[in-house]
C-alpha positions as CSV (number, residue, x, y, z in Angstrom):
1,X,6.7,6.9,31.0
2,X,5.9,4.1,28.7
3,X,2.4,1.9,29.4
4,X,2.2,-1.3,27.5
5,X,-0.8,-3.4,27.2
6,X,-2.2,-5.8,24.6
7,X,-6.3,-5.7,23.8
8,X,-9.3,-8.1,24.1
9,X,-8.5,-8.7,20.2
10,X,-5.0,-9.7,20.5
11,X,-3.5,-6.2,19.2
12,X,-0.7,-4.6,21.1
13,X,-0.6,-0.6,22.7
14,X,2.4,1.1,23.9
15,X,1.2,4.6,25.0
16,X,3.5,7.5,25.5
17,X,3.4,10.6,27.9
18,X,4.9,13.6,27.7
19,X,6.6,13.1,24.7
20,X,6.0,14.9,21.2
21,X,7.7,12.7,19.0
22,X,4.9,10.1,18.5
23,X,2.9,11.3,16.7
24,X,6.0,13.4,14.5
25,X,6.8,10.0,13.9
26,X,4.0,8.8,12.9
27,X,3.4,11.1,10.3
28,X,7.0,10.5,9.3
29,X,6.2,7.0,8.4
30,X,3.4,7.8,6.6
31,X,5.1,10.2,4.4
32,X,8.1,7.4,3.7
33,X,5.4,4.8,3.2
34,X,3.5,7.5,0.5
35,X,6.9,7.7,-1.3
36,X,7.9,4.3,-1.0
37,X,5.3,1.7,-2.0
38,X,7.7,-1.4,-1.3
39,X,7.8,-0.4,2.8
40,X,4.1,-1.3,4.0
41,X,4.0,-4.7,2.9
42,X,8.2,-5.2,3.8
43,X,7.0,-3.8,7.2
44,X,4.4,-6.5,7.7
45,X,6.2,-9.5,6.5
46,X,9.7,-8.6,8.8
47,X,7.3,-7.4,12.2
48,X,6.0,-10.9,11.4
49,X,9.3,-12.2,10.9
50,X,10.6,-10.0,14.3
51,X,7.7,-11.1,16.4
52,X,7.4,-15.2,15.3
53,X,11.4,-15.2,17.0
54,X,11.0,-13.4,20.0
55,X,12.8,-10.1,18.3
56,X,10.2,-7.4,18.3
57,X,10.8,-5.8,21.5
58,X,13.6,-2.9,22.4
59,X,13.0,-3.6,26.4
60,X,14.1,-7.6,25.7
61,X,16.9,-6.3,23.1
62,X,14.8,-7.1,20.1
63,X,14.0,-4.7,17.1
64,X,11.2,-2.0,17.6
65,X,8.3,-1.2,15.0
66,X,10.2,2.1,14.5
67,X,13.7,1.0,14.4
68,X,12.6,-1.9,12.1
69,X,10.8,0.9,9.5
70,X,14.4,2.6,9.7
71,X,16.6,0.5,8.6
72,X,13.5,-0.9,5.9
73,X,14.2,2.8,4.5
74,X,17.5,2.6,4.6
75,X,17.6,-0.5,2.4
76,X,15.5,1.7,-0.3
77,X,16.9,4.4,-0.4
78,X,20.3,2.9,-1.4
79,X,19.1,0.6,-3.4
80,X,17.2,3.2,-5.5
81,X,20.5,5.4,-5.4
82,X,23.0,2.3,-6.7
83,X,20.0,1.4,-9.7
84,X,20.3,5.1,-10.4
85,X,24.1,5.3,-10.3
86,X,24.6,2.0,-12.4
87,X,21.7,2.5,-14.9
88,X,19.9,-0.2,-13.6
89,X,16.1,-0.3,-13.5
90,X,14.3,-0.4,-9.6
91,X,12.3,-3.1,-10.3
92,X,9.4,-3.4,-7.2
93,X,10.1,-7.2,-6.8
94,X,9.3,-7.8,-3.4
95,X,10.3,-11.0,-2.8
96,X,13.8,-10.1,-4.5
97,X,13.9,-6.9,-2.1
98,X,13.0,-9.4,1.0
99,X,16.2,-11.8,0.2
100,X,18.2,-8.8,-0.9
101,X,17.0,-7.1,2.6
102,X,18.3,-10.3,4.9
103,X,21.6,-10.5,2.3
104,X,22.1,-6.8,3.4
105,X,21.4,-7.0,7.4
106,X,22.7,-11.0,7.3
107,X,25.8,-10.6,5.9
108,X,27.0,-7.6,3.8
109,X,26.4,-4.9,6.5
110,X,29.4,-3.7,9.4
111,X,27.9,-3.4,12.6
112,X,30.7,-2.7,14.0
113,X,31.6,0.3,12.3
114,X,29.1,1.4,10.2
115,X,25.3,3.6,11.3
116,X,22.6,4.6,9.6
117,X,20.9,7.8,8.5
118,X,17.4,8.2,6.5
119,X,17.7,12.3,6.3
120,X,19.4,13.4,2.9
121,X,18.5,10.5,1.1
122,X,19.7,7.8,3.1
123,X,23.3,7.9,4.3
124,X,26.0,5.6,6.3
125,X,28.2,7.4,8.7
126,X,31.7,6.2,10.8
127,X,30.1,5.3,14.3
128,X,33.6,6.4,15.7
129,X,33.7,9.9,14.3
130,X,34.4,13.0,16.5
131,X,31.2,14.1,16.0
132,X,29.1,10.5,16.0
133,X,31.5,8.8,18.6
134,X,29.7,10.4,21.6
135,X,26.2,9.4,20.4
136,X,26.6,6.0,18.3
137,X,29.6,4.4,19.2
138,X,28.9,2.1,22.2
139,X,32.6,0.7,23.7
140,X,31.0,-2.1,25.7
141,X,28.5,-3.5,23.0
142,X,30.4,-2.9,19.6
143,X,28.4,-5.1,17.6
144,X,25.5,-2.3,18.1
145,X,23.5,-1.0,15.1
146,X,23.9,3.1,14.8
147,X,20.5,4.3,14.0
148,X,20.1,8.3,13.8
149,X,16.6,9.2,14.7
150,X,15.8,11.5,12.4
151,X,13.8,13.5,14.4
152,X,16.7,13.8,17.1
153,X,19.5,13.6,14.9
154,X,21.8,13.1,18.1
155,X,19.6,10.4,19.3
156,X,20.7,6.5,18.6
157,X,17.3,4.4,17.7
158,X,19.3,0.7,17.9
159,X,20.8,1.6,21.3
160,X,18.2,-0.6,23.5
161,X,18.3,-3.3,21.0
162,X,21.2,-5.4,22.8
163,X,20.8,-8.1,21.0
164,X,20.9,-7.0,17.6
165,X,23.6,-10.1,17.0
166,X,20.8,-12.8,17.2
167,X,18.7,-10.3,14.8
168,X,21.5,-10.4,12.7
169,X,21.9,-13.8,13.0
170,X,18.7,-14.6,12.3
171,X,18.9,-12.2,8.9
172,X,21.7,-14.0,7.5
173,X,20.0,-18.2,8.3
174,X,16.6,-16.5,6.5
175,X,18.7,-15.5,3.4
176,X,20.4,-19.0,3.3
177,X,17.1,-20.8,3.6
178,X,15.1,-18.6,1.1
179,X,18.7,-18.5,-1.0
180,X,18.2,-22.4,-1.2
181,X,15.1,-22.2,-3.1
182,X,15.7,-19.9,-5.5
183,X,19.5,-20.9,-6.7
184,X,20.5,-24.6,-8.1
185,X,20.0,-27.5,-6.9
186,X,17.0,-26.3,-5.9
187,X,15.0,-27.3,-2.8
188,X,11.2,-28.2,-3.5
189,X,8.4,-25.9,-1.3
190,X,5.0,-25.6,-1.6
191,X,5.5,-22.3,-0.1
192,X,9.0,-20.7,-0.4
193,X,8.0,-17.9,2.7
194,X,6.7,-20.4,5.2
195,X,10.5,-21.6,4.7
196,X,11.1,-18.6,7.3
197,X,7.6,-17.6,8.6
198,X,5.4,-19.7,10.6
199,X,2.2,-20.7,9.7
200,X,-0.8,-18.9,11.2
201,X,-4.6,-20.1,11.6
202,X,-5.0,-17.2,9.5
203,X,-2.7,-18.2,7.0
204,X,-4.1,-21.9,6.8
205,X,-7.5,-20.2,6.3
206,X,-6.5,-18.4,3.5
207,X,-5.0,-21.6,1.8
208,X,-8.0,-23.1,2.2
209,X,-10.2,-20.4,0.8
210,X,-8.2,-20.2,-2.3
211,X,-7.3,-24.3,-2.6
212,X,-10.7,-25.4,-1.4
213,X,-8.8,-28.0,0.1
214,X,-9.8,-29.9,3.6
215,X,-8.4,-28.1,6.9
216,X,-6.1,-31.1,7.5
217,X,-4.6,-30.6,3.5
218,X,-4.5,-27.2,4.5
219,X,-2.2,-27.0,7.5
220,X,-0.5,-29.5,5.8
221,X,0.5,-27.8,2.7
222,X,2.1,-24.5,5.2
223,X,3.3,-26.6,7.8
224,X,5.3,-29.4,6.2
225,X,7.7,-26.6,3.9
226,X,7.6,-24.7,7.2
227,X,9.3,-27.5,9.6
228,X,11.6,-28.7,6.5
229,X,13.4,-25.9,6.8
230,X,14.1,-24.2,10.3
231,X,14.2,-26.8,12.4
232,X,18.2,-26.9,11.6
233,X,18.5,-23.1,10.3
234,X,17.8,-22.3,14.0
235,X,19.7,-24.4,15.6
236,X,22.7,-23.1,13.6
237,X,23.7,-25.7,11.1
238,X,22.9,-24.5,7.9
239,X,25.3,-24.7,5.6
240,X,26.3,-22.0,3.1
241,X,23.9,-22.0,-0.4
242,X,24.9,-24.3,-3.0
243,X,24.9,-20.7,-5.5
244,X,25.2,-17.8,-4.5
245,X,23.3,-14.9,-6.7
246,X,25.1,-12.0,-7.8
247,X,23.8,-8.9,-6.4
């Protein structure tokens, strides 16, 4: 059994019973995050991301905290193997890994007929293979992302997630609208990530610490760039960038 609940302070708690993989998991994560100083702050800025759209829970189809650490991993590791395999340096760039992240998930990626494994380095296997088919390949919801859990190598992480084609969806409008600041013509922001995250009182806070500007100049300053920009991605009517970069 599963029991949900959110504290006093606002934080949410799912507790587990009678299973053992929490805590393996756990430490799992902390090993990957040791190894991989990109995946913390990645992991902060796309559970925002998940959460601010309705996205962040497997029991309404959205992504987990573990499923969404995953496929984060997944993006490193082959990343880190195709900079090793064309002599190119790894640079630690994170807003470059964030756009290259939602070009990846948004676009580039099959869901169709592609999973994902983190053992071995990070791998992608045929969902339809004899011995994947059984597990990963889902005949009524093909548009399913493959996950192997790497502590239960037969066990599908992404399989709750039923609607991983509005995460997907949602990948693919954040790289356009975070594309269109960074390529020619390009689009004036104040703040190029509150093109795709909302502003938080925290957030405006922090702007005003650092401005010393009023709390009206404030929430201005996060808000305006903020509505400029998904108020049509969402809706579906962005167009495709201007320039496209070359990965």
């Amino acid at each position: 059994p599963l029991v949900k609940f959110t504290h006093t302070s606002g934080v949410s708690f799912d507790v587990c019973f009678d299973q053992d993989t929490g805590p393996k998991a756990a430490l799992l994560m902390k090993t990957y995050m040791d190894a991989m100083p990109p995946l913390r702050p990645l992991a902060f800025v796309l559970k925002y991301f998940m959460e601010s759209r309705g996205l962040n829970e497997p029991y309404s189809g959205g992504v987990g905290s573990y499923m969404l650490q995953l496929i984060i991993v997944s993006f490193l590791q082959h990343r880190e193997r195709d900079g090793y395999n064309f002599r190119r340096p790894s640079l630690y760039n994170l807003g470059c890994l964030l756009v290259e992240f939602f070009e990846l998930y948004g676009l580039d990626f099959n869901y169709v007929t592609t999973g994902l494994s983190v053992r071995h380095d990070g791998f992608y296997f045929p969902k339809g293979a004899k011995d994947r088919k059984e597990n990963f390949w889902q005949p009524n919801r093909r548009f399913s992302m493959a996950i192997e859990n790497p502590l239960e190598p037969t066990h599908d992480v992404g399989k709750p997630s039923f609607r991983i084609q509005v995460v997907q969806r949602s990948f693919e409008l954040a790289f356009k609208s975070l594309l269109a600041h960074l390529t020619e013509p390009v689009v004036p922001a104040v703040s190029t990530l509150a093109s795709i995250l909302p502003p938080t009182p925290e957030m405006m806070q922090r702007v005003l610490h650092k401005s010393g500007a009023s709390p009206t100049t404030a929430k201005r300053q996060v808000s305006n760039n903020s509505n400029m920009e998904t108020s049509s991605d969402e809706e579906g009517d962005s167009g495709p960038p201007a320039k496209r970069r070359k990965r």
